[in-house]
N, C-alpha and C positions, 0 to 999 in steps of 0.2 A: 540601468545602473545596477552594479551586483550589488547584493543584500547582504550583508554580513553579520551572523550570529553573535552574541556577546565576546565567546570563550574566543572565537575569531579575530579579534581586535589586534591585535599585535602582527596577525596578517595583512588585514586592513591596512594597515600605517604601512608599510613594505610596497603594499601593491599600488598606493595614491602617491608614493615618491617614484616608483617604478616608471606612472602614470605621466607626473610632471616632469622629469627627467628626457621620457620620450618626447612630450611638446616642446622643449625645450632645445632638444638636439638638433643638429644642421646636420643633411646628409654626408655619412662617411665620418663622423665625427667620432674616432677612435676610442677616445677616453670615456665619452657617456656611452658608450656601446658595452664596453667593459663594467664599468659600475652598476648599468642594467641588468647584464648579466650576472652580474657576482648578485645583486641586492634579489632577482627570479630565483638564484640558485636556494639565496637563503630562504625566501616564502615557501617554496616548493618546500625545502625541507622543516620548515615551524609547522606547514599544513599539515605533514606527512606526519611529523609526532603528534599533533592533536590528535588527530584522527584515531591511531593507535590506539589511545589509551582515553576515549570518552568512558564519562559516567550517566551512567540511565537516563536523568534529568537534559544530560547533554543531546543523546541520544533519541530521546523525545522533539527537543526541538531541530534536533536533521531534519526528527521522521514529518514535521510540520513546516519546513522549511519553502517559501512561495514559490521559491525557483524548482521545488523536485517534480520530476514526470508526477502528471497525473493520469489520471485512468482513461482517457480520451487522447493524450500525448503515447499510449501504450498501444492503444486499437491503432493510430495512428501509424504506428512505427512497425508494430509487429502483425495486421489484418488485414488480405488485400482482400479487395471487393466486398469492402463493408458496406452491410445494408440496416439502418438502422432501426428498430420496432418501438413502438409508443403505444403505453397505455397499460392500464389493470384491467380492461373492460367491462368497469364495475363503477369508476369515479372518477380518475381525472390521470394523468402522465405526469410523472413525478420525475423531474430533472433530474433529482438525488443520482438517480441510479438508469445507468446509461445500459446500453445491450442493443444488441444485433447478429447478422449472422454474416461469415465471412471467410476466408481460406486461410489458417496458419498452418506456413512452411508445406504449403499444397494440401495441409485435409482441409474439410469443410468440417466448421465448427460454430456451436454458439457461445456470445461472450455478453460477459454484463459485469459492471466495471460502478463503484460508487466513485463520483465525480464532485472535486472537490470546487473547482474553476481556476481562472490564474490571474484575476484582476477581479477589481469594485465590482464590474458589470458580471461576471461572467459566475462570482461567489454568491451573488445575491441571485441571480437564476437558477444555480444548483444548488441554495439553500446551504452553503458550505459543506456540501456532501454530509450532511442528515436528511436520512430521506423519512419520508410518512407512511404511513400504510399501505397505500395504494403504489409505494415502489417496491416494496418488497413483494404487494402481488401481482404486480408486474415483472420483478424477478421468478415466484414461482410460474407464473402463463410459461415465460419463454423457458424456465430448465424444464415443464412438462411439452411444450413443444419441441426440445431439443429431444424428447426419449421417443415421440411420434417421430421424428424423422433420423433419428442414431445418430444426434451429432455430440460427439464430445463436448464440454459445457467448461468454457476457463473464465474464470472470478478475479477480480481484479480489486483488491480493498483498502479504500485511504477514506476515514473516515472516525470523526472524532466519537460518532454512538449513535444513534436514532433521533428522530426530531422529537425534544423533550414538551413540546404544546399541548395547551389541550386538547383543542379541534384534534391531535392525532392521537393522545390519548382515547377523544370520545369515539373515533373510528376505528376502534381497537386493533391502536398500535402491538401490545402484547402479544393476541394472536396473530397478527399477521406477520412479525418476527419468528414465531414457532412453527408458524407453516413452512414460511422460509428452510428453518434451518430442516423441516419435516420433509421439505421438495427435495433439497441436499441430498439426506439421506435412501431417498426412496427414487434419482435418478436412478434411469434404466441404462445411463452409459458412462464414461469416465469422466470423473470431474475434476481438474487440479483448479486451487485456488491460490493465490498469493497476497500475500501483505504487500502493497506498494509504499505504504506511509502508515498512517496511523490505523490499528487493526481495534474499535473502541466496543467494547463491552457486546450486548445481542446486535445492535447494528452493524458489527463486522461477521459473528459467525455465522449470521442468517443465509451469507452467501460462502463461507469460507467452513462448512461441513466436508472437505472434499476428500477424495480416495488419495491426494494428495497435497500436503498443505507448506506452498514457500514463503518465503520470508525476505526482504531486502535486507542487508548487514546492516544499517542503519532504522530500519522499522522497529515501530513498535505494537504490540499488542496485549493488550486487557479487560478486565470486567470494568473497569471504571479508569479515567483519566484520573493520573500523579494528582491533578487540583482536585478533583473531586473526594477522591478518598482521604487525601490530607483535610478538606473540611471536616468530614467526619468524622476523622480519627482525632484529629486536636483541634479543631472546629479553626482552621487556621490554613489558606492555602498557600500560606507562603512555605508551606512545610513540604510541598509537592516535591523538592530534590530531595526528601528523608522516604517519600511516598514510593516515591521513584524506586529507589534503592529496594527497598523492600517488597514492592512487589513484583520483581523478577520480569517488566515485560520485554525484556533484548530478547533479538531473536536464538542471541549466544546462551542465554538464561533458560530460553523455551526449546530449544534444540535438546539441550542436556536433563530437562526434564521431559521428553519427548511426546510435547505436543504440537510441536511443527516437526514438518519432514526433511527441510533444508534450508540453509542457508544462500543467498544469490550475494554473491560478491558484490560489492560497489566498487566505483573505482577512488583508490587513495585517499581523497579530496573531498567524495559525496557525491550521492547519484546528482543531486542539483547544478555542481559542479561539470560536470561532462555528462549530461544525458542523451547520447547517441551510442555513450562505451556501456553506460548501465541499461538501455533498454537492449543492445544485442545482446548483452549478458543473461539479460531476462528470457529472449527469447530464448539460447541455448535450454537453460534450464526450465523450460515447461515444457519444451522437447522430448528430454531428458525425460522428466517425469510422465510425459502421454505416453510413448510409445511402448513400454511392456503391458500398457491398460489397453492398447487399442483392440486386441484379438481376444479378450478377455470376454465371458457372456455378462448377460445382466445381472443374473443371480450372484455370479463369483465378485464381478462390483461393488452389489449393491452388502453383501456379507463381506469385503474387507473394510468396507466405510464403516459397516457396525461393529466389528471389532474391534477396528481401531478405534472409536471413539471411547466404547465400552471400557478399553482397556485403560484409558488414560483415571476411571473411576476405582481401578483396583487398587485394591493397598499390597503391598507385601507381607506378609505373615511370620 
């Protein structure tokens, strides 16, 4: 059964008389045929203006939405002959964060993707895509075995932040986020990384350091979740749509202050909505993005990831 957002409700009521309307029809039944269509034409278009004009807050809960591709529905859609790798070879495999190696659009590449699940069973296996320490050193093993064997390295990020526990505190969660984003930088080959859904504070750029960085129209990215900083700030998380607002994380927001590279279209509705039009969409655009890095050496690489990051720290004078 489809899941429908708050702001969504007024599609809701359209699409459950649409619903009853069809049970209800006898075949060739002219007049509810008509009514169906007229009552589709109007949902289509209430979706079609939401959509348009969401507010941040709004736009957090797309980027959270149960129904949107997750990072296992992307290897899925866009990686043939995926083979999958397990472990930090140090402590334990950490579901959080998925990876393997596989062919996109015929190159052979490595990928690693935080995995949020899509039901009871499958969120509480992947931890709701917070992973621990031992995922993030299990993302660096495979981006330094991606530069031993020159495979391009694509990141895939839905995820609300790092596992806030202690056990992963006392396993020094910290470091092993900075290593992370330290493997990123110090890849010996081209790395595009993309926001699928939620991009949350170091547990998203640990893997999301890349020579280039996409964005779903509907994602979101930041140092802390709308709730968490509205507790801080007014020790109140109901304030998280003021939180929202103010700290800029749309990809519309982060484009124009250019800490992302691109934007990936969704389709009208929401990638959760038709995810077979947003993940080929995806695919074009990491495309897009690989292929002026593929003839590129390690040095010229690994010196535009450092620029570019460097650069987002400059002020204007």
């Amino acid at each position: 059964m489809r899941q429908y957002l708050d702001f969504e409700k007024p599609v809701a009521e359209l699409e459950a008389k649409i619903e009853e309307l069809r049970q209800m029809a006898s075949p060739g039944e002219l007049n509810i045929a008509d009514e169906v269509a007229r009552l589709s034409s109007k949902a289509d278009s209430q979706l079609r203006g939401i959509y348009a004009k969401l507010s941040p807050w709004q736009k957090t809960q797309v980027a959270r939405h149960a129904e949107r591709p997750k990072a296992l529905s992307v290897i899925k859609a866009l990686i043939e002959d995926f083979i999958p790798l397990a472990g930090d070879r140090a402590f334990a495999d950490d579901a959080a964060i998925v990876g393997g190696m596989g062919k996109f659009r015929g190159h052979p590449v490595l990928v690693i993707g935080t995995e949020k699940g899509t039901d009871t069973e499958t969120r509480i296996k992947h931890n709701f895509g917070m992973a621990k320490p031992e995922g993030y050193r299990k993302a660096k093993r495979l981006m330094e075995l991606a530069g031993r064997f020159n495979l391009p390295i694509l990141t895939f990020v839905d995820t609300s932040g790092a596992f806030p526990g202690i056990e992963a505190e006392a396993r020094g969660q910290a470091e092993a986020i900075a290593r992370g984003i330290e493997a990123c930088l110090d890849a010996p080959v081209p790395l595009i990384a993309t926001i699928i859904g939620e991009g949350g504070s170091g547990g998203a750029i640990a893997l999301a350091a890349g020579n280039a960085v996409l964005m779903y129209e509907h994602a979101i990215y930041s140092v802390i979740s709308p709730e968490g900083c509205a507790s801080i700030l007014w020790r109140d998380s109901a304030q998280a749509p003021v939180a929202a607002e103010a700290m800029r994380i749309t990809a519309q927001d982060l484009k124009k202050l250019g800490l992302i590279d691109e934007i990936v279209p969704e389709p009208l509705d929401g990638a959760h909505r038709a995810p077979e039009t947003a993940l080929a969409t995806l695919g074009d655009a990491v495309e897009k993005a690989l292929k002026p890095l593929l003839g590129l050496p390690p040095e010229a690489l690994k010196a535009k990831r450092r620029d570019k990051f460097l650069a987002m720290g400059k002020l204007a004078l």
